[in-house]
NUMIDREN-640737 format. One line per field, with one value per residue: residue in one letter; residue number from 1; x, y, z of N, C-alpha, C in turn. Coordinates in nm, 3 decimals. Example, Ala and Ser with C-alpha at 12.3 -4.5 7.8 and 13.67 -1.06 7.14 Angstrom:
NUMIDREN-640737
res <- (A; S)
n <- (1; 2)
n_x <- (1.319; 1.285)
n_y <- (-0.569; -0.225)
n_z <- (0.780; 0.708)
ca_x <- (1.230; 1.367)
ca_y <- (-0.450; -0.106)
ca_z <- (0.780; 0.714)
c_x <- (1.320; 1.290)
c_y <- (-0.330; 0.003)
c_z <- (0.780; 0.787)
***
This chain:
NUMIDREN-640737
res <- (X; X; X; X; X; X; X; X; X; X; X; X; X; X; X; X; X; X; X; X; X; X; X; X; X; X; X; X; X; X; X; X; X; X; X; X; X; X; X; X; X; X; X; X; X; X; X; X; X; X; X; X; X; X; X; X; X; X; X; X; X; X; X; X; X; X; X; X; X; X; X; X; X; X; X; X; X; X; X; X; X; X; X; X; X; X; X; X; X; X; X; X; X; X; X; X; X; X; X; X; X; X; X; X; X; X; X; X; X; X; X; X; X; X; X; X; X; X; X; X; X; X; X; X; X; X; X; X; X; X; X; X; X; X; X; X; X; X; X; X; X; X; X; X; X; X; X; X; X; X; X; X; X; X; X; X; X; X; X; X; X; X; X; X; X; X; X; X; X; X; X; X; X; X; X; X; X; X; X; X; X; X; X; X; X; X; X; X; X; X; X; X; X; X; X; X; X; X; X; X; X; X; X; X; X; X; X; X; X; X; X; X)
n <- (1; 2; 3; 4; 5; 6; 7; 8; 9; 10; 11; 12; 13; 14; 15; 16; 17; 18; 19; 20; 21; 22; 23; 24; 25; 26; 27; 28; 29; 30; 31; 32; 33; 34; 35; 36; 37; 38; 39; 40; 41; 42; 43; 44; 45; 46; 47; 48; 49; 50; 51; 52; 53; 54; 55; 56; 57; 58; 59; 60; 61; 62; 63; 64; 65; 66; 67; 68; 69; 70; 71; 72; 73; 74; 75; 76; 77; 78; 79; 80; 81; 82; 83; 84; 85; 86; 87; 88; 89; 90; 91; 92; 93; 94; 95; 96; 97; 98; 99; 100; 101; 102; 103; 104; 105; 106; 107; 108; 109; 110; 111; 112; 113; 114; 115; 116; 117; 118; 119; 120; 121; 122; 123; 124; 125; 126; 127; 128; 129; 130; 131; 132; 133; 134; 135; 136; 137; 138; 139; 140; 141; 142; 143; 144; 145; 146; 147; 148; 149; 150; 151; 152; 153; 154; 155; 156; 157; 158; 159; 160; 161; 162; 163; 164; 165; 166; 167; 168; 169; 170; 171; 172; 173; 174; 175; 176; 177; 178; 179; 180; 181; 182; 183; 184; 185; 186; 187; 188; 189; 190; 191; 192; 193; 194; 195; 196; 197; 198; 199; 200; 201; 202; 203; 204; 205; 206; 207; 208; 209; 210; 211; 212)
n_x <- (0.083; 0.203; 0.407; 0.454; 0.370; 0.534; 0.818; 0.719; 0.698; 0.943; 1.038; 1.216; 1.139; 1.247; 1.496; 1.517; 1.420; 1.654; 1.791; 1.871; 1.585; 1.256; 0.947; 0.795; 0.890; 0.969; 0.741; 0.593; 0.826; 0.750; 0.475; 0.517; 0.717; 0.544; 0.369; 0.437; 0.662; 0.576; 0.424; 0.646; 0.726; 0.526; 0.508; 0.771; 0.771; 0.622; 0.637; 0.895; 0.750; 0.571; 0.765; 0.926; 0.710; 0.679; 0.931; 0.869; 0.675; 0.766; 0.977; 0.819; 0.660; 0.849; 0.904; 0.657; 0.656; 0.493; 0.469; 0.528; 0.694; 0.655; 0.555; 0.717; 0.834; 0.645; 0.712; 0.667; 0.387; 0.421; 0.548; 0.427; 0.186; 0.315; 0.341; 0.067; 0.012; 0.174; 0.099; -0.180; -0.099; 0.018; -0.194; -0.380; -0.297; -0.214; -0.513; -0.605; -0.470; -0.593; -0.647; -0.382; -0.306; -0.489; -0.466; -0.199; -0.285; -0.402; -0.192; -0.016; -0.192; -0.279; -0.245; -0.217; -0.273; -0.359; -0.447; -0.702; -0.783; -0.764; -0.964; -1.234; -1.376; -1.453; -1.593; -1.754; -1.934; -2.049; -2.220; -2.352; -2.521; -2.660; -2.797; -2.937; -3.066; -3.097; -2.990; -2.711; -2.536; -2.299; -2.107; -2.191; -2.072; -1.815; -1.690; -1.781; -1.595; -1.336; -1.371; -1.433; -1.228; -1.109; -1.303; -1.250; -0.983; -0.916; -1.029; -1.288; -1.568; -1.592; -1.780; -1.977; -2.258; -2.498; -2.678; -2.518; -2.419; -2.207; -1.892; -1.698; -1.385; -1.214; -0.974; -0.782; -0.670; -0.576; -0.556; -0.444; -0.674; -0.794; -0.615; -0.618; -0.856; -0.854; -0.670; -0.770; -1.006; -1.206; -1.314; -1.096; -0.841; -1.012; -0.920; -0.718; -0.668; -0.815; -0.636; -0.399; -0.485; -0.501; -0.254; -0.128; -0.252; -0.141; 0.136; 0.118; 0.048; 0.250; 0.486; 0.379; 0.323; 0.524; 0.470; 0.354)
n_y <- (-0.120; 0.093; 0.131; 0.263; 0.507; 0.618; 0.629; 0.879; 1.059; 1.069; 1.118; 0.947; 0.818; 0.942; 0.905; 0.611; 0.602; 0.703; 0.533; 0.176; 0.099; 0.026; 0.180; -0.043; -0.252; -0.191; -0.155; -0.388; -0.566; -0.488; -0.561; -0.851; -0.880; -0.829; -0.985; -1.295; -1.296; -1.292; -1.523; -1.673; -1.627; -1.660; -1.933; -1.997; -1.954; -2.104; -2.348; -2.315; -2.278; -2.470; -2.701; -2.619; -2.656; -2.901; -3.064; -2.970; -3.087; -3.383; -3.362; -3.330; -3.503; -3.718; -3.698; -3.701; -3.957; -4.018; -4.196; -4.003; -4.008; -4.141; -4.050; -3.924; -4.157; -4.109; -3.908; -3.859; -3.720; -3.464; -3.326; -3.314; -3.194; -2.979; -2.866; -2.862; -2.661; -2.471; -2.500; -2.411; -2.118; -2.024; -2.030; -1.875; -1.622; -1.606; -1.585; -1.339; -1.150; -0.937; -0.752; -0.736; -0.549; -0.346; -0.177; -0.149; 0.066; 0.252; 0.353; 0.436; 0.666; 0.798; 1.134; 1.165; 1.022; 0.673; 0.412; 0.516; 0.597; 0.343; 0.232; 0.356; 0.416; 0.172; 0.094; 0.320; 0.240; 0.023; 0.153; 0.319; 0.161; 0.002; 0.181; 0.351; 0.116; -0.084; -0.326; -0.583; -0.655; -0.636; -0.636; -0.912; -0.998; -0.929; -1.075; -1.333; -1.361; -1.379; -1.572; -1.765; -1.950; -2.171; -2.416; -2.426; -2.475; -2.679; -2.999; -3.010; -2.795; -2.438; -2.319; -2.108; -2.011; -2.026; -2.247; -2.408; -2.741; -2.835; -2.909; -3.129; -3.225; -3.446; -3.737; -3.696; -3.360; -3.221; -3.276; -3.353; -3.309; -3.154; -2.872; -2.873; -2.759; -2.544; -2.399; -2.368; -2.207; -1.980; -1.710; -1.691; -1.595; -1.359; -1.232; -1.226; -1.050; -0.773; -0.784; -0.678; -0.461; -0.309; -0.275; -0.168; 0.073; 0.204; 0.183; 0.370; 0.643; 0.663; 0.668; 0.933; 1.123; 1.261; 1.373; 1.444)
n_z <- (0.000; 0.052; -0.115; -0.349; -0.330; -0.103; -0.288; -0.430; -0.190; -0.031; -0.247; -0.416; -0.667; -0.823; -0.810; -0.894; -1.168; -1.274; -1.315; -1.542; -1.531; -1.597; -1.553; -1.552; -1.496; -1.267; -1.095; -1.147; -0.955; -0.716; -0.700; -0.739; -0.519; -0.274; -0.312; -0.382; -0.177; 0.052; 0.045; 0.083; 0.349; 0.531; 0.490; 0.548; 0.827; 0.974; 0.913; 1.071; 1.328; 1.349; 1.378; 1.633; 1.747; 1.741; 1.881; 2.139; 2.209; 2.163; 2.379; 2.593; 2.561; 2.637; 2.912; 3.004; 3.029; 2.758; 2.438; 2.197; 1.976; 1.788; 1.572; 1.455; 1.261; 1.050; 0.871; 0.617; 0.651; 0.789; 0.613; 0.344; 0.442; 0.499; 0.194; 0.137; 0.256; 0.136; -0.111; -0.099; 0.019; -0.231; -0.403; -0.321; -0.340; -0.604; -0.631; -0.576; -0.680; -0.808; -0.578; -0.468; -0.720; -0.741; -0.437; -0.533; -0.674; -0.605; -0.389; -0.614; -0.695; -0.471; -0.334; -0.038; 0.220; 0.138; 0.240; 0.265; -0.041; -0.111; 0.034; 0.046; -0.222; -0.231; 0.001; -0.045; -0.242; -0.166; 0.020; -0.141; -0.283; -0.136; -0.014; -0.228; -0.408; -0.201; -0.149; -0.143; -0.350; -0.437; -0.216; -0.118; -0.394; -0.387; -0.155; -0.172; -0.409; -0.281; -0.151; -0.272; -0.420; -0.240; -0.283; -0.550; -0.556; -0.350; -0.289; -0.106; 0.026; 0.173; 0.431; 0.342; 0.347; 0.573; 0.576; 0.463; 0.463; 0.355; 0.426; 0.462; 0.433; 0.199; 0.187; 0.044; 0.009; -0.223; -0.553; -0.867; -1.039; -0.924; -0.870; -1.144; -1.203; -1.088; -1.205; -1.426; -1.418; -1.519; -1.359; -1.232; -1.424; -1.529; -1.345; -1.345; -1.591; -1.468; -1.313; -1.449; -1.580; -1.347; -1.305; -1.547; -1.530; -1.295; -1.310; -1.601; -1.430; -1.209; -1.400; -1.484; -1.320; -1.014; -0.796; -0.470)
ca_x <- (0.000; 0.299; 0.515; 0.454; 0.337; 0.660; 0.877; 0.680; 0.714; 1.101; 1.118; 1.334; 1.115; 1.337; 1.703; 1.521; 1.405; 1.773; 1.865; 1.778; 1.486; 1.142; 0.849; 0.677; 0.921; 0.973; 0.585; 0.580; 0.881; 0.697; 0.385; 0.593; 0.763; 0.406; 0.235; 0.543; 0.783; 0.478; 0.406; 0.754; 0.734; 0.439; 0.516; 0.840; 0.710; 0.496; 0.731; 0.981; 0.678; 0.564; 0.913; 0.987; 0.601; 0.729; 1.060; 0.843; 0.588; 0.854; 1.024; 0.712; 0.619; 0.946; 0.894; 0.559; 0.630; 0.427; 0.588; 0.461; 0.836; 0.611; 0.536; 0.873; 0.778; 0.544; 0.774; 0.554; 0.257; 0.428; 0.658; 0.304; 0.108; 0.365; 0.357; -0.057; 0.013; 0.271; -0.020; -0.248; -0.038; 0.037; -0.371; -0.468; -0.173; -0.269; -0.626; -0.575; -0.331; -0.639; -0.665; -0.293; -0.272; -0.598; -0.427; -0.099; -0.324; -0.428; -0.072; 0.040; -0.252; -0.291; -0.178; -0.246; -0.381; -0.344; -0.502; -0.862; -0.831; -0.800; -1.114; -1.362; -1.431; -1.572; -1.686; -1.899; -1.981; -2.138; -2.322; -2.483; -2.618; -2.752; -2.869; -3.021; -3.141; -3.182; -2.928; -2.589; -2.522; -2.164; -2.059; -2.184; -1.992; -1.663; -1.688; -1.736; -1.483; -1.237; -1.339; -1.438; -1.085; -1.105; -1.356; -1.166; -0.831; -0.932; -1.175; -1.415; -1.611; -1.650; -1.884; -1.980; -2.364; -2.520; -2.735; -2.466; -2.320; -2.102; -1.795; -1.634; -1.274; -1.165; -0.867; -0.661; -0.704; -0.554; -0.546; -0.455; -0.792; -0.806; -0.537; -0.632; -0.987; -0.787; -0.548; -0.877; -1.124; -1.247; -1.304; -0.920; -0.811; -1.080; -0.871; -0.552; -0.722; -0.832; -0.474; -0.309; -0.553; -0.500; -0.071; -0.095; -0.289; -0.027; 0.235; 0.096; 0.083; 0.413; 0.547; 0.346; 0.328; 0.593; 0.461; 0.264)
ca_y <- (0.000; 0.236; 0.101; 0.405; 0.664; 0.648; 0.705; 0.962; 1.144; 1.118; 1.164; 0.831; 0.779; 1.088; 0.816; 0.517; 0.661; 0.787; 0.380; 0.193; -0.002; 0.054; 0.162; -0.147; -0.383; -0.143; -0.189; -0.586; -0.651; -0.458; -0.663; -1.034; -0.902; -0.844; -1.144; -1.411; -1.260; -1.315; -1.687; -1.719; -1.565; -1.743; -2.052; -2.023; -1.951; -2.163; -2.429; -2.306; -2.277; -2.647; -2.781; -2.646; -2.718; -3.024; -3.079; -2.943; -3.248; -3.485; -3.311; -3.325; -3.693; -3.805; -3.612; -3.757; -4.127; -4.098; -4.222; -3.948; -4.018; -4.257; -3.944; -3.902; -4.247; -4.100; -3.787; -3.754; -3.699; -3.352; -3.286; -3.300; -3.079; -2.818; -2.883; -2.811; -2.530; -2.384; -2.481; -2.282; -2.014; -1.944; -2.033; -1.755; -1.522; -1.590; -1.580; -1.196; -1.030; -0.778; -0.708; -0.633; -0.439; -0.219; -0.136; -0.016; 0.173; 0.345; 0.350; 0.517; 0.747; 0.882; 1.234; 1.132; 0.880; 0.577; 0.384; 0.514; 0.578; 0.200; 0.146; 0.450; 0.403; 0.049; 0.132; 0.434; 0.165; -0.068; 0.220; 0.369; 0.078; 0.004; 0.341; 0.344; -0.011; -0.135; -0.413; -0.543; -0.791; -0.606; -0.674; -1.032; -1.064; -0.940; -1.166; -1.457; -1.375; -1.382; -1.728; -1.919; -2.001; -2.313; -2.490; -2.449; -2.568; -2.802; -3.071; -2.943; -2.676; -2.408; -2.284; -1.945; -1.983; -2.041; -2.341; -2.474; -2.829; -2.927; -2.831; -3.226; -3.256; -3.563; -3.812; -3.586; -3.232; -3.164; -3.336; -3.282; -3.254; -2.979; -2.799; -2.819; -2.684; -2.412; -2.324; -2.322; -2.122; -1.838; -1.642; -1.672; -1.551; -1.281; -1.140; -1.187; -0.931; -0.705; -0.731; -0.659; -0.322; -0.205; -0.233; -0.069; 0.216; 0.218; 0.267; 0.531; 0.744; 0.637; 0.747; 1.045; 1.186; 1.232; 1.462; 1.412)
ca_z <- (0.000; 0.047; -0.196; -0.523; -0.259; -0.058; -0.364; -0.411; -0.044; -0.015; -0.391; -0.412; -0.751; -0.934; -0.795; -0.929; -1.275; -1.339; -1.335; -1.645; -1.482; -1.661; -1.488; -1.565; -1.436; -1.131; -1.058; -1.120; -0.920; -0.588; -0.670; -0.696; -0.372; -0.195; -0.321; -0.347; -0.087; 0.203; 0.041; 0.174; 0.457; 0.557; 0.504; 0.639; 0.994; 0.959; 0.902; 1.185; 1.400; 1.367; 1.423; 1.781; 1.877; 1.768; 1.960; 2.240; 2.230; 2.220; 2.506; 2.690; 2.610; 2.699; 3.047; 3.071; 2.943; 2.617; 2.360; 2.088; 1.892; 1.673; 1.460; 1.374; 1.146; 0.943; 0.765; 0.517; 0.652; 0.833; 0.445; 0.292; 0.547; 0.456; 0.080; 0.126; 0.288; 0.030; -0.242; -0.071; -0.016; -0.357; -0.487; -0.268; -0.378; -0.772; -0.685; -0.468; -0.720; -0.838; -0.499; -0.478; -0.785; -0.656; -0.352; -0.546; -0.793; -0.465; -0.384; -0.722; -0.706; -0.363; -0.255; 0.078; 0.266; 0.048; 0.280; 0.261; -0.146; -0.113; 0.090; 0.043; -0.291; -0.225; 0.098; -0.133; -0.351; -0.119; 0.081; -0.249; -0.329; -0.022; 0.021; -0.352; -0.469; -0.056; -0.196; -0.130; -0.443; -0.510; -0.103; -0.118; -0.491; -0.296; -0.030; -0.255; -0.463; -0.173; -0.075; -0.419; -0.453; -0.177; -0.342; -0.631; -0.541; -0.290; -0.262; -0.045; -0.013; 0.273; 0.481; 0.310; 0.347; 0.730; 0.573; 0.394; 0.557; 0.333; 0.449; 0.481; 0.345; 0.157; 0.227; -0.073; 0.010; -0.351; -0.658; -1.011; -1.097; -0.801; -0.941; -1.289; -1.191; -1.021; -1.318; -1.554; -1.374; -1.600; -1.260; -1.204; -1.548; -1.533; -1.200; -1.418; -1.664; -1.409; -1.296; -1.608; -1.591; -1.233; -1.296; -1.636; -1.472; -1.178; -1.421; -1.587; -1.275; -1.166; -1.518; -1.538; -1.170; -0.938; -0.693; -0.345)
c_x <- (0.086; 0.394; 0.581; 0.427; 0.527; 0.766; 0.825; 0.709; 0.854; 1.153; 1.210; 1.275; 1.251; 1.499; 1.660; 1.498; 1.564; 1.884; 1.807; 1.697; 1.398; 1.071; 0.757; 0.719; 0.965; 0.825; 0.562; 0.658; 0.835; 0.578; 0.417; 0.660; 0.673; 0.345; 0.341; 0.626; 0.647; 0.453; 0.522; 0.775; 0.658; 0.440; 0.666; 0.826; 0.672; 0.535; 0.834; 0.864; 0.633; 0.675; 0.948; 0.814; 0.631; 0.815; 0.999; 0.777; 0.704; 0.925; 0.947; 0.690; 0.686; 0.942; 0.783; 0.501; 0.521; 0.543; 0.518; 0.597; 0.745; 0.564; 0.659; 0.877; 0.755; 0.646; 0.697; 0.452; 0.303; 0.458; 0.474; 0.173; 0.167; 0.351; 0.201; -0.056; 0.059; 0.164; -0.106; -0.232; -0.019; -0.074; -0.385; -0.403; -0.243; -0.434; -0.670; -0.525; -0.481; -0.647; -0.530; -0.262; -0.354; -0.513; -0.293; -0.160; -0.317; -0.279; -0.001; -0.055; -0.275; -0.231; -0.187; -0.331; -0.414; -0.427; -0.679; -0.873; -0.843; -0.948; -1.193; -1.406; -1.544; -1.645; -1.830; -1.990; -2.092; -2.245; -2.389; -2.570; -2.735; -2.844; -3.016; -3.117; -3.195; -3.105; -2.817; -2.497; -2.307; -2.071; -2.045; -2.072; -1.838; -1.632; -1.668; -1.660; -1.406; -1.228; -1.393; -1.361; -1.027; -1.156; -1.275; -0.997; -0.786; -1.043; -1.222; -1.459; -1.665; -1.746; -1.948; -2.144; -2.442; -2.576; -2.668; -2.359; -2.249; -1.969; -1.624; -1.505; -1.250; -1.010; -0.757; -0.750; -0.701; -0.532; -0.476; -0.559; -0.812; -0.743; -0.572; -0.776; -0.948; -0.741; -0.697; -0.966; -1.112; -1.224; -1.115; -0.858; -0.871; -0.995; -0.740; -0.596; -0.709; -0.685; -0.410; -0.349; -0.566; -0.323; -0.039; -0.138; -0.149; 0.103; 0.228; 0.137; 0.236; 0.532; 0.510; 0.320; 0.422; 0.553; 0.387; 0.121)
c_y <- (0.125; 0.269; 0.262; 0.511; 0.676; 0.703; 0.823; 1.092; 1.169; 1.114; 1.089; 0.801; 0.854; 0.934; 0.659; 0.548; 0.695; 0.628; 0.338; 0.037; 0.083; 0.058; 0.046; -0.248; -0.315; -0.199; -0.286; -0.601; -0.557; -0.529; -0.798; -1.020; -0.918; -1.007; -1.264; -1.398; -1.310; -1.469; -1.719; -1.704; -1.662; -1.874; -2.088; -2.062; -2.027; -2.329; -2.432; -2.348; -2.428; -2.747; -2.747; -2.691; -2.936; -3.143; -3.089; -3.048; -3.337; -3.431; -3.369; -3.449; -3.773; -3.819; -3.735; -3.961; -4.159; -4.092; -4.134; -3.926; -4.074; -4.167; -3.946; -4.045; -4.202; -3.937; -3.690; -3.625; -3.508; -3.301; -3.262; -3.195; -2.957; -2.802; -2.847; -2.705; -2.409; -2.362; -2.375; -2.129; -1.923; -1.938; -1.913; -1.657; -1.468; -1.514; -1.414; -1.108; -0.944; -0.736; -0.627; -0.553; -0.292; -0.130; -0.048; 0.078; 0.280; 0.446; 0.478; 0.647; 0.852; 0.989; 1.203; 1.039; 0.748; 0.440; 0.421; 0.561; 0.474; 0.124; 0.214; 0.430; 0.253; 0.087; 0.194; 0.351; 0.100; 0.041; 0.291; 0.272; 0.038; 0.109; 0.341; 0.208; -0.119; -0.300; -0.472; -0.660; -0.717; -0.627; -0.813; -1.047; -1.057; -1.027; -1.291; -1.497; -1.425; -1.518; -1.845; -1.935; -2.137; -2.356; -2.576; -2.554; -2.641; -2.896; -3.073; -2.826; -2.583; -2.362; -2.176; -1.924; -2.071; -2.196; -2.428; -2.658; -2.916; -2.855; -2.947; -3.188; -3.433; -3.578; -3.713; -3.425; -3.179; -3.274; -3.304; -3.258; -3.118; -2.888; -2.790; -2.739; -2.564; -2.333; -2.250; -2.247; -1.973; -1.705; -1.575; -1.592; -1.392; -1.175; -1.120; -1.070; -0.820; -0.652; -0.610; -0.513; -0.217; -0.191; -0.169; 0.082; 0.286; 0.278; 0.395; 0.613; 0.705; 0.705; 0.935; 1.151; 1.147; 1.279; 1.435; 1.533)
c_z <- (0.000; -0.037; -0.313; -0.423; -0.187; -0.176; -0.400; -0.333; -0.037; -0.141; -0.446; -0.571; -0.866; -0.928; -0.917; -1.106; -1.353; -1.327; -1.451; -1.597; -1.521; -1.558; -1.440; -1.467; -1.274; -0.998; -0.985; -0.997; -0.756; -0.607; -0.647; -0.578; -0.287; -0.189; -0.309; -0.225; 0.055; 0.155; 0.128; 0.316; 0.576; 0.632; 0.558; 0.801; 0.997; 1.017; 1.094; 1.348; 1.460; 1.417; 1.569; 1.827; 1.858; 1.872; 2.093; 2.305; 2.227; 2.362; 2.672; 2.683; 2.662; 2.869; 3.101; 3.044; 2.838; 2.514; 2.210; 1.960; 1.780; 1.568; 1.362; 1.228; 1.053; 0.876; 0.735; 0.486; 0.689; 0.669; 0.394; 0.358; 0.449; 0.221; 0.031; 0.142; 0.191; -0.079; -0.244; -0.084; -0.121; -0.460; -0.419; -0.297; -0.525; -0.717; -0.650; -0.526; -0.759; -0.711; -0.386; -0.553; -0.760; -0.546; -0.410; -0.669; -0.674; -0.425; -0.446; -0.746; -0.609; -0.328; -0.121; 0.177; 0.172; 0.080; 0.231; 0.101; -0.147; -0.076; 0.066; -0.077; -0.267; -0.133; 0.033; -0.217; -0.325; -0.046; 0.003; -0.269; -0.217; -0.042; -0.098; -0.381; -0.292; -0.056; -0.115; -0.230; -0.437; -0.332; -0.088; -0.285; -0.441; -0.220; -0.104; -0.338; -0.403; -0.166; -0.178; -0.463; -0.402; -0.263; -0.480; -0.664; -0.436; -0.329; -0.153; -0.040; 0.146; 0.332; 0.436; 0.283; 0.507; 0.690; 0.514; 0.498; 0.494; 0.320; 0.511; 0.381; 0.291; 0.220; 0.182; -0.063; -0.174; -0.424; -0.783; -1.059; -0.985; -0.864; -1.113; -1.302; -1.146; -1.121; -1.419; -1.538; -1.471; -1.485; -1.229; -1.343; -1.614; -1.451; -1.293; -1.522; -1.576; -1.344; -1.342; -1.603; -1.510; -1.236; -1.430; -1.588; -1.352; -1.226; -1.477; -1.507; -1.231; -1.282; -1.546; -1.422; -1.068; -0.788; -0.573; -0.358)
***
């Protein structure tokens, strides 16, 4: 969110401009740090995190004469946890980028407060409609956007309606047919558009405005 405004504020855009790095690929390579650089991040911790609560349970079972070592057997099953996790990670990354390029349009556009150009327009969006039609189809389509990405690139499906009870996982969280229902989704490909249209705009402004 601060990424294009900050060059901006301490004027660091004028040092980077006078390198020969293109606007475009200046742009991209602060969106692949946002969206890939936190997959890593993520799932690092994540990783580190699991391993001493690990150490800790054996510690503790040894203490308390269970024998919970018999994990240590199974590898896999932890190697594969994290290997879901990583999947995930990077389905919800792909499936999110219009929602990071929005934010650095915001970013690249904001004199101030970058933050609430990010949210007031929708905010305005959802409270006209309300206001006007007594509605809120474009709040519920956000929302479901957000979270029709499980279904997708798992097998199962979550909870995202109060009456809804199917919310069982299978044996195989993921599949190749999971993943290829994932890769093919129109929805997904639609966001890569929308992308493509909130980091050419970003550019622009970044090319064509330096100022706060």
């Amino acid at each position: 969110l601060d990424c294009l405004y900050a060059d901006r504020r301490d004027r660091s855009v004028l040092f980077w401009r006078s390198l020969p790095v293109s606007d475009l690929r200046t742009v991209l390579s602060k969106l692949a740090t946002a969206v890939f650089a936190t997959v890593g991040i993520v799932l690092g911790l994540s990783v580190i995190h699991e391993l001493l609560l690990l150490v800790v349970a054996l510690i503790g079972g040894g203490v308390l004469g269970v024998h919970i070592w018999v994990v240590l057997l199974h590898p896999w099953a932890i190697v594969s946890g994290w290997l879901v996790l990583a999947y995930g990670l990077l389905a919800q990354s792909l499936w999110l980028l219009p929602v990071y390029a929005w934010i650095m349009l915001a970013s690249a556009w904001a004199r101030k407060a970058p933050f609430l150009w990010a949210v007031l327009p929708l905010a305005g969006v959802i409270i006209a409609e309300g206001w006007l039609f007594h509605s809120a189809y474009f709040a519920r389509g956000v929302f479901k956007h957000l979270v029709s990405w499980v279904p997708l690139a798992f097998n199962f499906k979550p909870l995202v309606d109060a009456g809804d009870p199917d919310i069982s996982m299978g044996l195989q969280p993921v599949t190749f047919e999971s993943v290829f229902r994932f890769l093919s989704s129109g929805e997904l490909w639609l966001g890569f558009a929308v992308t493509a249209a909130f980091v050419a705009a970003a550019v622009w402004l970044r090319k064509n405005r330096t100022e706060i």
